[in-house]
TORKOL-4160 file (C-alpha; in steps of 0.2 Angstrom, whole numbers, padded with zeros to 4 digits, m for minus):
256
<pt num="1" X="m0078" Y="m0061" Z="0015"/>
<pt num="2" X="m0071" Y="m0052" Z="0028"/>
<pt num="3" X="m0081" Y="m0041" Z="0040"/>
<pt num="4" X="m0069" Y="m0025" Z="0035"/>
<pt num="5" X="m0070" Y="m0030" Z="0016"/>
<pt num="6" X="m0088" Y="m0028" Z="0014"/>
<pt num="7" X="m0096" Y="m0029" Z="m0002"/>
<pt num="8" X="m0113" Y="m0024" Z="m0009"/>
<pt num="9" X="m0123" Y="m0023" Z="m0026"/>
<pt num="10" X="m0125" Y="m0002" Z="m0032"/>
<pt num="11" X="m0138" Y="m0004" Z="m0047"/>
<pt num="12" X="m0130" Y="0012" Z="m0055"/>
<pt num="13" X="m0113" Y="0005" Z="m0059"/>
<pt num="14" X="m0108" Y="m0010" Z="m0066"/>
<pt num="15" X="m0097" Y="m0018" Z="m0051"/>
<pt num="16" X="m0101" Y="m0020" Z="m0033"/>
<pt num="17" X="m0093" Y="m0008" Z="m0019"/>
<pt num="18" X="m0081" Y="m0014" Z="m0006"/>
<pt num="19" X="m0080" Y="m0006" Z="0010"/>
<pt num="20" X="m0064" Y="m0004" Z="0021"/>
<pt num="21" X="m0062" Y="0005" Z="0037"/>
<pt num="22" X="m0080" Y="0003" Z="0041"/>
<pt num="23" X="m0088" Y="0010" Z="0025"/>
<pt num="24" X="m0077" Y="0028" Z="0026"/>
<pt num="25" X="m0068" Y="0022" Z="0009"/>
<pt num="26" X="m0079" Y="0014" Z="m0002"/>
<pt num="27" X="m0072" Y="0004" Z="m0019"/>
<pt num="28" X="m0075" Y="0000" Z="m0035"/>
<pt num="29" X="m0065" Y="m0015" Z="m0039"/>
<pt num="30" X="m0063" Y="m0026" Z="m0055"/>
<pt num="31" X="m0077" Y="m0041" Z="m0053"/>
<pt num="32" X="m0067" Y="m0059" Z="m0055"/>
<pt num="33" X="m0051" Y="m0049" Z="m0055"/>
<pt num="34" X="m0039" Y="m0042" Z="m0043"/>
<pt num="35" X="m0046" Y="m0035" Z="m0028"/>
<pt num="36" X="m0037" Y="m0028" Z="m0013"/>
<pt num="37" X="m0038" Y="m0035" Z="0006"/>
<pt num="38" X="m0030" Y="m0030" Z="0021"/>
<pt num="39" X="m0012" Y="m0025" Z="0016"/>
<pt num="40" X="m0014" Y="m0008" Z="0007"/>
<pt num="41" X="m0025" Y="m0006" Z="0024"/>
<pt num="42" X="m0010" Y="m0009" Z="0035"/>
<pt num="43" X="0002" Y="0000" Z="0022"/>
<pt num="44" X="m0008" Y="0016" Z="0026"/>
<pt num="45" X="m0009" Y="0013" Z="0043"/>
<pt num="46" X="0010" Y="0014" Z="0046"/>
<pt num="47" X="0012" Y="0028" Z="0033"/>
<pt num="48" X="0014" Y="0041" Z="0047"/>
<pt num="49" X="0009" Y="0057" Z="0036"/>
<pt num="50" X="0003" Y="0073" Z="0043"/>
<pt num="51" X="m0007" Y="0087" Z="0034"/>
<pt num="52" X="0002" Y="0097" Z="0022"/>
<pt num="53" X="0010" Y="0082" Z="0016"/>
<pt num="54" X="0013" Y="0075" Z="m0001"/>
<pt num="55" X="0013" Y="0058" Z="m0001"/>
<pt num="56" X="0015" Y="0046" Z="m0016"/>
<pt num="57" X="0007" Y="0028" Z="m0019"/>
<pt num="58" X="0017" Y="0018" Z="m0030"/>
<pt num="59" X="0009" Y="0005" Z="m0040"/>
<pt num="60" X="m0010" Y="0012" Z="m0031"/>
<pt num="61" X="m0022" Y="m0001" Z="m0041"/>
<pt num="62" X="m0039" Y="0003" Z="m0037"/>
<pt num="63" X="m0033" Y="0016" Z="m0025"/>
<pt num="64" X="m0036" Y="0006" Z="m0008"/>
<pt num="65" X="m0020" Y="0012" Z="0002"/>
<pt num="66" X="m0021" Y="0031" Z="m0003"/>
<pt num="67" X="m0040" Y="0031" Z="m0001"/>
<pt num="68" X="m0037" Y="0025" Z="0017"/>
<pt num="69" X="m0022" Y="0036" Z="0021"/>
<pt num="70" X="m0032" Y="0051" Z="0015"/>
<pt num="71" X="m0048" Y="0045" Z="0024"/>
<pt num="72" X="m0036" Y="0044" Z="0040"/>
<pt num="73" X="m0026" Y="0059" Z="0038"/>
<pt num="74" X="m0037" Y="0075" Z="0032"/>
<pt num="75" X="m0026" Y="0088" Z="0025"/>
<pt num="76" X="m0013" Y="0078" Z="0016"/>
<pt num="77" X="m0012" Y="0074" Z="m0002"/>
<pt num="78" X="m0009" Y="0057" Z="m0008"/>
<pt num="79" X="m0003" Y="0056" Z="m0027"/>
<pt num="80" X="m0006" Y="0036" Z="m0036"/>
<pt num="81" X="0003" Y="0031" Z="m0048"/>
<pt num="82" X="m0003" Y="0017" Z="m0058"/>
<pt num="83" X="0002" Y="0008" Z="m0075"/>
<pt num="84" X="m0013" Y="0001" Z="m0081"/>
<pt num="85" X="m0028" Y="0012" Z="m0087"/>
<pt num="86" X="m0045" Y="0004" Z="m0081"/>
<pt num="87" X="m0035" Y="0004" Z="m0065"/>
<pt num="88" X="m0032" Y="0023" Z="m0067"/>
<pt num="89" X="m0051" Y="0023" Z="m0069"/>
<pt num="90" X="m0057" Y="0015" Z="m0055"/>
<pt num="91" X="m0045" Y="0025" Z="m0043"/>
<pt num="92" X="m0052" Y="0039" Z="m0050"/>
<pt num="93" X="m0071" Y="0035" Z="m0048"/>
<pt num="94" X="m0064" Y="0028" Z="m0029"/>
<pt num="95" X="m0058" Y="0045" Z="m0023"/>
<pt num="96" X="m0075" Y="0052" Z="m0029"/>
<pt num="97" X="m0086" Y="0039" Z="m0021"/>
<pt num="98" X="m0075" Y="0040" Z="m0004"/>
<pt num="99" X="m0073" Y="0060" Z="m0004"/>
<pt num="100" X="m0056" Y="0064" Z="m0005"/>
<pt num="101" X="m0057" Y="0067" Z="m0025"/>
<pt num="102" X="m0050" Y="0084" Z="m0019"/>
<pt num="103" X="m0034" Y="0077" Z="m0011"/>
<pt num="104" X="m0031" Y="0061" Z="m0021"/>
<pt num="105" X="m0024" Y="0062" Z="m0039"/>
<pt num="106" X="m0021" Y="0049" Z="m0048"/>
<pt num="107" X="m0008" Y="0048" Z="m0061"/>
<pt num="108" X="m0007" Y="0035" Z="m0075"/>
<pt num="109" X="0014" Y="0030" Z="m0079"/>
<pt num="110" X="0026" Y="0017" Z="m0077"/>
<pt num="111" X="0039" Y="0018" Z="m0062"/>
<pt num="112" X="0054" Y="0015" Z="m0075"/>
<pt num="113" X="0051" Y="0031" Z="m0088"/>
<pt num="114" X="0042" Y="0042" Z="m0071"/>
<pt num="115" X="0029" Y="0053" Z="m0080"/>
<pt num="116" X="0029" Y="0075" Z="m0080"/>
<pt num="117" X="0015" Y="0074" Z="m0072"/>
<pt num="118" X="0022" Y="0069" Z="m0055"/>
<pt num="119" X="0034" Y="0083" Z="m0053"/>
<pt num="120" X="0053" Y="0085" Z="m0046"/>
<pt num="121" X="0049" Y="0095" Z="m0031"/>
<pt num="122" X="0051" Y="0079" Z="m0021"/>
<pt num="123" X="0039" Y="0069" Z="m0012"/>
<pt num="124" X="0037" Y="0070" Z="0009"/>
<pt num="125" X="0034" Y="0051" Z="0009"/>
<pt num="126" X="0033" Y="0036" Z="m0004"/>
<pt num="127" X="0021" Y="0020" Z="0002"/>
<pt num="128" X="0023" Y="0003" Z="m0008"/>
<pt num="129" X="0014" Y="m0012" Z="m0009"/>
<pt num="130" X="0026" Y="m0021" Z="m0022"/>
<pt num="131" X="0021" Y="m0039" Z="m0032"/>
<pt num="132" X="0028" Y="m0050" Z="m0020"/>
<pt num="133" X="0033" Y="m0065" Z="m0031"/>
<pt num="134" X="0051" Y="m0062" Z="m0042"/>
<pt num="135" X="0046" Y="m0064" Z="m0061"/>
<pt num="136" X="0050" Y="m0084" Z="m0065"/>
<pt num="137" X="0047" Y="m0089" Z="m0047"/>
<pt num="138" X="0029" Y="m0095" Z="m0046"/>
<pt num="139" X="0016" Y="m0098" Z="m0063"/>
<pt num="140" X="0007" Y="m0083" Z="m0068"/>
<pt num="141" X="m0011" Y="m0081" Z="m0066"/>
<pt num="142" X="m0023" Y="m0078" Z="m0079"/>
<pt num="143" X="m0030" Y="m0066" Z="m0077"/>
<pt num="144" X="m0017" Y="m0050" Z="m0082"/>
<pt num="145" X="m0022" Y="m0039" Z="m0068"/>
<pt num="146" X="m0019" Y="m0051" Z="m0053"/>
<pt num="147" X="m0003" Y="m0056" Z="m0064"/>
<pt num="148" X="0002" Y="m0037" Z="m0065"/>
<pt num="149" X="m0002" Y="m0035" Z="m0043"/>
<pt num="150" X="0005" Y="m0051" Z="m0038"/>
<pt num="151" X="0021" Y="m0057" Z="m0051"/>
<pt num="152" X="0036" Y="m0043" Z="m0054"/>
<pt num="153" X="0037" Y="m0038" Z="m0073"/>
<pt num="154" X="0051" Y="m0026" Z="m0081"/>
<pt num="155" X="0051" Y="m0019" Z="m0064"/>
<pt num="156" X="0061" Y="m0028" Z="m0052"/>
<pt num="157" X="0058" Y="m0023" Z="m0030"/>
<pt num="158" X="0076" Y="m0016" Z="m0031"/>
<pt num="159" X="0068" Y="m0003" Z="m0046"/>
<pt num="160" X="0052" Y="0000" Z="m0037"/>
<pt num="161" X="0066" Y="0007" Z="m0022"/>
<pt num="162" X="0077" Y="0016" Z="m0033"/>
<pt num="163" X="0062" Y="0025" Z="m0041"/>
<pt num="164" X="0055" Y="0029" Z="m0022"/>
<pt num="165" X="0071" Y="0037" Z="m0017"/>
<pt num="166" X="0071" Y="0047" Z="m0033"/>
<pt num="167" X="0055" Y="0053" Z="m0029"/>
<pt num="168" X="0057" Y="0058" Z="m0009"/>
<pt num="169" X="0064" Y="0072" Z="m0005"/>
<pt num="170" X="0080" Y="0072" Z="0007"/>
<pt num="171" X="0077" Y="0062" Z="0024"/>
<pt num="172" X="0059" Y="0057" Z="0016"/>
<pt num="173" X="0052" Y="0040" Z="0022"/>
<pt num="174" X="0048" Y="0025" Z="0014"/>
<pt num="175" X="0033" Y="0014" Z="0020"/>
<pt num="176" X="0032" Y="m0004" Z="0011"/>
<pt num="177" X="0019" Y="m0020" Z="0013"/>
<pt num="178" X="0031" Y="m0037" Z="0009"/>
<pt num="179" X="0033" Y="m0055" Z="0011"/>
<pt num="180" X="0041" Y="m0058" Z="0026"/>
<pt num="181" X="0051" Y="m0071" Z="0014"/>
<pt num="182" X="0058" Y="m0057" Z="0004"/>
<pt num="183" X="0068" Y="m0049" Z="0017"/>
<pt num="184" X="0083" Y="m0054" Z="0010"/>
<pt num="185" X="0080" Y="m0043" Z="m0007"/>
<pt num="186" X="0071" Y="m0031" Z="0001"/>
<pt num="187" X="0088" Y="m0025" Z="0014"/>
<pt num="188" X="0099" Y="m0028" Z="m0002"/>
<pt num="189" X="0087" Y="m0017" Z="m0011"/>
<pt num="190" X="0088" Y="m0003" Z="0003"/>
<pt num="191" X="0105" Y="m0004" Z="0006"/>
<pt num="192" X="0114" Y="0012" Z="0003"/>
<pt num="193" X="0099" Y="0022" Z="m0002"/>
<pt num="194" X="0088" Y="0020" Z="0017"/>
<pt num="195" X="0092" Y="0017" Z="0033"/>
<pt num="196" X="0085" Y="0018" Z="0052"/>
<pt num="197" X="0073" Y="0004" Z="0048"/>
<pt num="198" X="0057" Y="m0001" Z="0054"/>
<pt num="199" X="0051" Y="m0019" Z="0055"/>
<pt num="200" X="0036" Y="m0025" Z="0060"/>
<pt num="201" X="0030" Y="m0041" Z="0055"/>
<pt num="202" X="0012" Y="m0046" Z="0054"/>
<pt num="203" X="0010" Y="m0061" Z="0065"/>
<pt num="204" X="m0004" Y="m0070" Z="0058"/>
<pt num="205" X="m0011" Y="m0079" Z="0074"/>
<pt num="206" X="m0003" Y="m0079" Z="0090"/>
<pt num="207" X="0011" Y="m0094" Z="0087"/>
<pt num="208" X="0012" Y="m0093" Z="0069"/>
<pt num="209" X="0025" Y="m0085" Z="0057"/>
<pt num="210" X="0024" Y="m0070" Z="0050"/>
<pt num="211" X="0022" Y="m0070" Z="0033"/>
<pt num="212" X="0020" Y="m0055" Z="0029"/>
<pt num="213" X="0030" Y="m0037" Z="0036"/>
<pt num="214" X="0028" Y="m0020" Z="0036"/>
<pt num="215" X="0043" Y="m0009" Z="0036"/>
<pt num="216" X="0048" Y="0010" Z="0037"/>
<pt num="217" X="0064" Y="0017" Z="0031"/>
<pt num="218" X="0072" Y="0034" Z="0030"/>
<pt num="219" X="0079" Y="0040" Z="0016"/>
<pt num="220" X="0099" Y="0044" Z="0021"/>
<pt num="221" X="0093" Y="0037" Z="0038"/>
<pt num="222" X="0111" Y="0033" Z="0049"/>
<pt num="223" X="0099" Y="0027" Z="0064"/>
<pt num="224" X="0102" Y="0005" Z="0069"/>
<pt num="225" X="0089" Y="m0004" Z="0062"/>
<pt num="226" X="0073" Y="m0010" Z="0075"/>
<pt num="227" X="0063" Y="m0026" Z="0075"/>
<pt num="228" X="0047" Y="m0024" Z="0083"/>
<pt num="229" X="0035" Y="m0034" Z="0094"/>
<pt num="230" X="0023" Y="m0032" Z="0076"/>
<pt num="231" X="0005" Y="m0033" Z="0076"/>
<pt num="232" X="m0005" Y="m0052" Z="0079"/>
<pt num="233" X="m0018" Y="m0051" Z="0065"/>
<pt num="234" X="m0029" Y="m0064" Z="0074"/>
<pt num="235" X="m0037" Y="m0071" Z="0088"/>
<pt num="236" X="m0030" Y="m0089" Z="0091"/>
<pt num="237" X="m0050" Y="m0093" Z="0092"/>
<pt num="238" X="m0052" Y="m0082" Z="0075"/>
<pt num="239" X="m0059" Y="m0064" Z="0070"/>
<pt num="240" X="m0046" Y="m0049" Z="0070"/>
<pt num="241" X="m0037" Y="m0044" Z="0085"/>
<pt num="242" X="m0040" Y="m0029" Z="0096"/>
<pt num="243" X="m0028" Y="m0021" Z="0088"/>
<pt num="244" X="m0032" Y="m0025" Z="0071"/>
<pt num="245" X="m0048" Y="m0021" Z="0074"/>
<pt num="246" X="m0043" Y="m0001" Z="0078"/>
<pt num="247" X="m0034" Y="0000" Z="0062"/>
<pt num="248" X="m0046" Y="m0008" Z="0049"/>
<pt num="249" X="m0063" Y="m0004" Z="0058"/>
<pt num="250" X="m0057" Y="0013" Z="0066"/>
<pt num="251" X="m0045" Y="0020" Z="0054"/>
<pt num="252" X="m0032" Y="0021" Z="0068"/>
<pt num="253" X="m0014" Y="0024" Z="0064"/>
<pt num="254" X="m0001" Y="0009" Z="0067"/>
<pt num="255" X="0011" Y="0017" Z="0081"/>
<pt num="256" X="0030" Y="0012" Z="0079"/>
């Protein structure tokens, strides 16, 4: 377990609690089922939203990258969206347990028929953290839940952007967690709808490819696209970087 994932039995409830950003957002999380890790962590990180904003988390789960961009950000409000029920459920609990109940609601609905509930006033930002395997390219797990996070359904990545530029209002900005493998689809998926894109891959160790990316794209955005220097996850000896270590121990925003 990592030491910013940290997990403990609470007698009252019938899961244990996670912790991320050094216990400020506290979890609920299905036991032998999906659980979140470092990426909604990083997705809220380089969500770059200020108080007053609306923000939307699409697909939010168990509420992990809200929770920690509320947590980060006091004043803005983070909205989830999220298919499944008991998910719903455990979000809610989530914003109680961490605080931020008042500034995190979480909507139950499906991306493809957007529910009334979420409004057409327009969002100021809409973060992501999409399955990352295409539906037929890898066996499905068992379990329905880790199937539904990691495998896409009905739902293809080129509907999870449409429905975020739907949702953002003009020159709104889109924040996405990926596989670095997928950047193909992913700039197909953008293409016409964002521009002036971000890209910073996750370098795992020094030396070693990225496999994963975080990107930032405007909607309407005209400006040329940049490839950053990214963040190295690790220390070549092991344990997190400096620099990851400020983002998931101290809750500090990832600068672009």
């Amino acid at each position: 377990m990592s030491s910013h994932i940290v997990t403990t039995p609470e007698q009252s409830v019938e899961t244990p609690v996670d912790f991320l950003l050094n216990g400020r957002v506290r979890l609920h999380q299905p036991d032998g089922g999906y659980r979140a890790a470092i990426d909604p962590v990083f997705l809220a990180a380089i969500t770059a939203a200020a108080a007053g904003e609306r923000v939307l988390d699409v697909g939010t789960g168990t509420g992990a990258a809200a929770l920690c961009l509320a947590v980060r950000v006091p004043g803005v409000a983070v909205v989830g969206l999220e298919q499944r029920a008991d998910a719903c459920d455990f979000a809610r609990r989530n914003a109680a347990l961490s605080g931020v109940a008042d500034r995190v609601t979480v909507v139950q609905g499906d991306l493809l028929a957007p529910p009334e509930a979420l409004g057409t006033v327009g969002f100021d930002r809409v973060m992501m953290n999409p399955p990352y395997l295409k539906a037929g390219a890898a066996s499905v797990p068992p379990d329905d839940w880790k199937a539904a996070a990691n495998v896409e359904g009905p739902a293809g990545l080129a509907d999870w952007v449409r429905f975020a530029d739907r949702m953002l209002k003009p020159r709104g900005t889109l924040t996405m967690v990926h596989r670095a493998d997928r950047i193909d689809d992913i700039l197909h998926a953008l293409r016409g709808r964002f521009g002036s894109l971000v890209l910073v891959p996750l370098w795992p160790k020094p030396g070693v490819e990225a496999k994963r990316l975080l990107l930032v794209a405007r909607k309407g955005g005209k400006a040329p696209a940049r490839l950053t220097a990214g963040l190295t996850v690790h220390k070549a000896e092991g344990g997190y970087s400096p620099a990851a270590e400020r983002i998931l121990r101290d809750a500090e925003a990832l600068a672009i």
